[in-house]
N, C-alpha and C positions, 0 to 999 in steps of 0.2 A: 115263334117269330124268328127270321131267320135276319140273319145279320148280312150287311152290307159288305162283300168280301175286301173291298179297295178302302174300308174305312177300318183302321184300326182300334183293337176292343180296350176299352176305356180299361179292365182290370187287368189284361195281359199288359197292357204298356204304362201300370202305372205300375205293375210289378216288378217290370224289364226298365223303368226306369222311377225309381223311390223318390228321388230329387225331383222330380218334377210335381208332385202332389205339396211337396215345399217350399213350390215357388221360386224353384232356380234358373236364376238367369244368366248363369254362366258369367267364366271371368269376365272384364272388361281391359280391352288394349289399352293400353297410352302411347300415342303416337308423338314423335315428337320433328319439328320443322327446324330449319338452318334459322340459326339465328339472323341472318341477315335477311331473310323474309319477312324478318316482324313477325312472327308466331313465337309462341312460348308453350310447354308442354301443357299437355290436356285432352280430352275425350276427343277422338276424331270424328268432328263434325258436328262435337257438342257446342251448348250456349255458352261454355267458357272458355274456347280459345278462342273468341273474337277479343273477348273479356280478356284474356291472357296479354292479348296482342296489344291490346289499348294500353295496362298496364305497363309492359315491355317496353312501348314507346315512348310513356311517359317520362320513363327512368332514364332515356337515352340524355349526356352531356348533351348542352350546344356547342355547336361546332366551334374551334380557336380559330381567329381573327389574328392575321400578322401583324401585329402593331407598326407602324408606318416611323420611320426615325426622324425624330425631332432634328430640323434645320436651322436651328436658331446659333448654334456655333460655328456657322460655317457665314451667316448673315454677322455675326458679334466679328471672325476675322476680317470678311469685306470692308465695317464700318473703320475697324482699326486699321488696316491699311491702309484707306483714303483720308483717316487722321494724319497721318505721320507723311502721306504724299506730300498734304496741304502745309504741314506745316515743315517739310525740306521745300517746296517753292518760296513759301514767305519768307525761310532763311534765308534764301539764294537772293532772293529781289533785295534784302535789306542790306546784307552785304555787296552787291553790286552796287550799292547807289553810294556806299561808304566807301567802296574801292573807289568810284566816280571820282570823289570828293579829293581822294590820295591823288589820283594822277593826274586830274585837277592842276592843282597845287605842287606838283611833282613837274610837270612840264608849261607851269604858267599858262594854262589855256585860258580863254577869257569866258568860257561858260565849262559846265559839264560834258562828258564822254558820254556814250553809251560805252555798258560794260556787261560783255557777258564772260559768265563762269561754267566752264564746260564742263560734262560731268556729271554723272547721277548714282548712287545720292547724293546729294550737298554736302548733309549734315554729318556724314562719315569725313568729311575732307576741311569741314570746318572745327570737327574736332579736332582733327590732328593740327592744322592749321599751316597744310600745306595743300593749294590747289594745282594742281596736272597743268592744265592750260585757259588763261584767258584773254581775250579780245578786245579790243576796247578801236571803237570808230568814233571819229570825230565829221563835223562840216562845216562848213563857217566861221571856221574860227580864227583868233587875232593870239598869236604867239610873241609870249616876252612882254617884259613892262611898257605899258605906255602903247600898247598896241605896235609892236615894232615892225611884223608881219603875218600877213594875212594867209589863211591856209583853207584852201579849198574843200579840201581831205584827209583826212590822218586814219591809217591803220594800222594795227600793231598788236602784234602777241607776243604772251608771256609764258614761258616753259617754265617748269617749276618755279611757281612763287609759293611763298614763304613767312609767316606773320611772325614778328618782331614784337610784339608791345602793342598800342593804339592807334601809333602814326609811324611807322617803321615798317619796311618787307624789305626782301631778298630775292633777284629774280636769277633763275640759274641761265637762262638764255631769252635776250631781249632780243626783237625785229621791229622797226617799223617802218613807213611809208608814206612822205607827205607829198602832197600838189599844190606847189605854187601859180597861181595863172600867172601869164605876162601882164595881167593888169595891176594883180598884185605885186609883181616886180619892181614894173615902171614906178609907182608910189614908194616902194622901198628906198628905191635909188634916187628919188626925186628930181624924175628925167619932165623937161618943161613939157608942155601939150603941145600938140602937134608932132610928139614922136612916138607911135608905137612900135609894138615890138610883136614878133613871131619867129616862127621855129625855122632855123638854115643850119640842119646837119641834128647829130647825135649831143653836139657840143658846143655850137654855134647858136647866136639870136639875131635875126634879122630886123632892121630899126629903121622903119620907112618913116622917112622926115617931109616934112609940109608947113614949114616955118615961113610964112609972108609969101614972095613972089619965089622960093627958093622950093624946090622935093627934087628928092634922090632916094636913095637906099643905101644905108652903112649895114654893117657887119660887126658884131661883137661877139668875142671868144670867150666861153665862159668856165672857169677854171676854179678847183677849190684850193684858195691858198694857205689856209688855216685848220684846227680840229672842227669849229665851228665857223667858216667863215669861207664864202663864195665871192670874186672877186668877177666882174662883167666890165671889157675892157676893146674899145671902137677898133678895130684892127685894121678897116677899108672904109672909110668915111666918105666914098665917091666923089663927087665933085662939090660937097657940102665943108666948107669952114669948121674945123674943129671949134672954134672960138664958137660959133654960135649954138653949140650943142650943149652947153655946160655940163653940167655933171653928170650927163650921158655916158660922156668920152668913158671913164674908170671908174667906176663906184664899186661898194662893199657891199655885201649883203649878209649881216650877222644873225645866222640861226640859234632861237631863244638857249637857255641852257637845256641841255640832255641830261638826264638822270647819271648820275655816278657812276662811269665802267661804259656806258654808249657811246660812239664818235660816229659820225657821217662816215659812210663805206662808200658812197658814187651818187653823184651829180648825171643826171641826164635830159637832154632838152627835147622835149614829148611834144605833138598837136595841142594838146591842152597846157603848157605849160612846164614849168621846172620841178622836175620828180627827181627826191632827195629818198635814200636810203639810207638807213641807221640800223646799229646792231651793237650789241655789245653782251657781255655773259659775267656773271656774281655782280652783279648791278644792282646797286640802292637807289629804294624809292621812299622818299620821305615827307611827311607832310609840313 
C-alpha cells in the first residue's frame, strides 16, 4: 500500500518530532495591555482577561470631589457688621436727642432742635467725646423767657464740640442763623395794628400806616446798638403825627441770651424778614 506523498508518515514525524506524541503544546504568550485600557495581564484572547479587566476595574479609587468651602464665616462677618451698624445709629439718635435737650436749654428755645451729628462711625467719636461737626435746625420757635421773640428759623453749626461731664460741652467754632418775620418784629416792639412793616433797603423797614381816616408810609432805620440788642427807630414819618404811632417811633429788640463766647456779627433786613447772624469760637454750652 502505498502512502499518500502530501501526507506526512505518522513514524518519521513522530521521530522528527518526540514532543508531540507527549502532547506539546508549546509555550504560551502573555500579553500584556496599557493600563489605562482596563486590561490586566493574561492569555491573549483568553477567558481571563475580560476576568482580569473586571477585577482591574474594580480596584480602581473613586474619583476626589473638590470639597466646596464652607461660607458661613464670611455670613457670621456680614451679620456682625450690620450689629454694630445698628447699634452706631441708635447711639447717634440717642445722643442727638440729649444734645437737643442741651441746646434746648442753652439758647431758651421753647420746644426741641433737631440735631444732627455728622460723621460715621458715631460710636468712635462718642468714645472720644469729641464730635467733628454738628447742626442743629430749629422753626417756630419763641426765643427767651416769657416768649420774648419769635423765630421763623434758626440754623447753626458746631465745629469741634466737646463733652464736659452730663450737662457741659465746649464748641471750638460756633455759627448761626436766625429769621425774624416782620410780623414777628411788630409784636416784639409792640407797634399798635394798623402798622405794618416790610423791607426798604439792606438796613431800613418800611411801616405802612392805616390809623383811622390817616395812611402814609414812614421809614425805620435799623441798627444794632448792643451785644445783644437791635434798636428800630421812625427816621421819615411822612405826613403821619409821630404822637399817634406810639412805640413805633424807637423800640428795642432784645435777642434771648447766646451761649458763652457768641455775640451778634450783622443785622440785615431780608423779603422775609430780619436775619441775625451770630458766631463766636471756645464757647460754652450748658444745660
Amino acid at each position: 500500500m502505498s502512502s499518500d506523498p502530501t501526507r506526512p508518515n505518522p513514524e518519521w514525524w513522530q521521530a522528527q518530532n518526540p514532543q508531540a506524541a507527549q502532547g506539546y503544546q508549546g509555550p504560551q504568550e502573555t500579553q500584556r495591555f496599557p493600563v489605562g485600557q482596563g486590561w490586566d495581564q493574561g492569555p491573549a484572547g483568553g477567558p481571563e482577561s475580560s476576568g482580569s479587566s473586571r477585577r482591574s476595574r474594580g480596584n480602581q479609587r473613586p474619583p476626589r470631589y473638590r470639597r466646596r468651602r464652607r461660607r458661613w464665616p464670611f455670613v457670621s462677618l456680614i451679620v456682625i457688621l450690620l450689629i454694630l451698624v445698628a447699634a452706631d445709629r441708635a447711639a447717634n439718635a440717642y445722643t442727638e436727642d440729649q444734645m437737643a435737650s442741651q441746646v434746648q436749654s442753652s439758647l431758651a428755645l421753647s420746644g426741641k432742635p433737631q440735631v444732627t451729628i455728622q460723621g460715621f462711625p458715631f460710636l468712635t467719636q462718642l468714645a472720644a467725646r469729641d464730635f467733628r461737626t454738628v447742626d442743629i435746625n430749629a422753626s417756630n420757635e419763641t426765643a427767651g423767657t416769657g416768649g420774648q421773640l419769635e423765630i421763623a428759623s434758626l440754623t447753626a453749626t458746631l465745629h469741634g464740640m466737646h463733652i464736659h461731664g452730663l450737662k457741659s460741652a465746649t464748641v471750638d467754632q460756633f455759627s448761626a442763623s436766625a429769621l425774624v418775620t416782620f410780623t414777628a418784629l411788630g409784636k416784639a416792639g409792640g407797634i399798635p395794628q394798623g402798622i405794618t412793616l416790610s423791607a426798604d433797603g439792606s438796613n431800613r423797614v418800611k411801616a405802612n400806616i392805616s390809623i383811622g381816616p390817616l395812611s402814609d408810609t414812614a421809614v425805620a432805620q435799623v441798627t444794632q446798638t448792643g451785644a445783644n440788642q437791635i434798636n428800630i427807630k421812625i427816621i421819615d414819618a411822612g405826613g403821619i403825627p409821630l404822637s399817634l404811632l406810639g412805640s413805633a417811633t424807637n423800640f428795642n429788640i432784645n435777642i434771648p441770651k447766646l451761649p458763652a463766647g457768641v455775640s451778634i456779627q450783622s443785622i440785615s433786613v431780608t423779603q422775609q424778614g430780619l436775619r441775625i447772624v451770630a458766631s463766636g469760637r471756645n464757647t460754652t454750652l450748658s444745660q
